[in-house]
N, C-alpha and C positions, 0 to 999 in steps of 0.2 A: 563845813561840809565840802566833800569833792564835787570839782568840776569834774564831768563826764563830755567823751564823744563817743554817737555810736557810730561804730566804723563800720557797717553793713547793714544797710535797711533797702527792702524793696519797697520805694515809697507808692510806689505807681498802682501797686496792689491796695494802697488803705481806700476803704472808702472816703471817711468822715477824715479826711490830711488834718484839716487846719486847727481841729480839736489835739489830734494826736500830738501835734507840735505845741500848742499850746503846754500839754500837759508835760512833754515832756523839755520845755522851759522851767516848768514849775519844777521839775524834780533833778535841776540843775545840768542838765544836759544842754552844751555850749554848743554844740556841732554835731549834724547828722551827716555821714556821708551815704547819698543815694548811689544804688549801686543799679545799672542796667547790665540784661544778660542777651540782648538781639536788641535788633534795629529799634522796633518800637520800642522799647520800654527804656533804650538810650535816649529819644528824644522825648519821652518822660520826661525823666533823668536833670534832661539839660532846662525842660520847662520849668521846673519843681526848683529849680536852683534858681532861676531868676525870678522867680517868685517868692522864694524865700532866699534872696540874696543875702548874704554873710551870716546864714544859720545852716543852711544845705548845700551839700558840696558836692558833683556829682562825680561818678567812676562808672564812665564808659567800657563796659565788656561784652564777648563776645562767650556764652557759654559753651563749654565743647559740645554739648548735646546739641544745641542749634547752629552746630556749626556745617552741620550735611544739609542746610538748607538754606545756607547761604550763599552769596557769590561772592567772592574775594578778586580782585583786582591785583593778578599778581608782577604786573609792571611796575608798583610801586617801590 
């Protein structure tokens, strides 16, 4: 049976997480990578991963849609 990663999951949206991962252990899936799209849901993102350290991986983003309600720090 193939090992699986899902390369795009908004985890911060599941309610019931710890079943979800459960089951998707069961159906050989080795790696989720979380993906955030604005501030909150990168710091999700970052929770979720150290909660499920070495199964969820996170991917810090910035969606263009909420990107007019951001503030960006352009000295960096």
């Amino acid at each position: 049976m193939s090992q699986l990663i899902d390369t795009h999951a908004h985890l911060e949206e599941i309610e019931n997480l710890g079943k979800v991962i459960t089951d998707a252990k069961s159906a050989n899936i080795i790696a989720i990578i979380g993906v955030g799209s604005d501030y909150q849901s990168n710091q999700k993102v970052l929770k979720l991963a150290q909660t499920y350290e070495g199964f969820v991986y996170p991917a810090l983003g910035l969606h263009p849609y909420n990107l007019k309600d951001t503030e960006i720090d352009r000295t960096l």
